[in-house]
C-alpha positions, 0 to 999 in steps of 0.5 A: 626443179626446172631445167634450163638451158641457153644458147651460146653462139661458140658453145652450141646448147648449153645446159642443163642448168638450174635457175640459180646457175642462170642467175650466177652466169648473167651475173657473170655477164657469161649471158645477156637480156638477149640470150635465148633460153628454153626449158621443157614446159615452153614451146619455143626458145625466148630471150632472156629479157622474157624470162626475167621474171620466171629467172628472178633477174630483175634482181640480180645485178650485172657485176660490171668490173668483169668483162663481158665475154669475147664474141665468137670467132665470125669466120665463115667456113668458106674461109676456113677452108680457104686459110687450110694449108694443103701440103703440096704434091711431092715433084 
């Protein structure tokens, strides 16, 4: 059994999974064409759209009455660090 994983911008690596829990989690529109994913016998991490075949994607079918998931937060650290509240010094 192959191991795969995926990467997810707010997660990090995400895995190991098995080929069916790719499956579900594209179904779930948890992941897309474009999600890069790695498993131990390719050498660099791929899209899924050039994995479709090995996943068996091309037969499942996005369930569209879910949502696709919220993108990541997009605030760089500098502007993290920036919103910090800092207590002031006591006078």
């Amino acid at each position: 059994m192959t191991d795969w994983y995926y990467h997810d911008p707010a997660e990090g690596r995400v895995g190991p999974l098995t080929a069916e829990q790719m499956r579900t989690r594209y179904r779930e529109r948890r992941i897309q064409r474009d999600t890069l994913a790695w498993h131990q016998d390719l050498r660099d991490w791929q899209s899924l759209e050039q994995l479709s075949e090995a996943l068996g994607l091309d037969e499942v079918r996005p369930d569209h009455s879910r949502p696709p998931p919220l993108p990541p937060a997009a605030r760089p650290a500098a502007d993290m660090a920036a919103a910090t509240v800092r207590p002031r010094p006591a006078a």
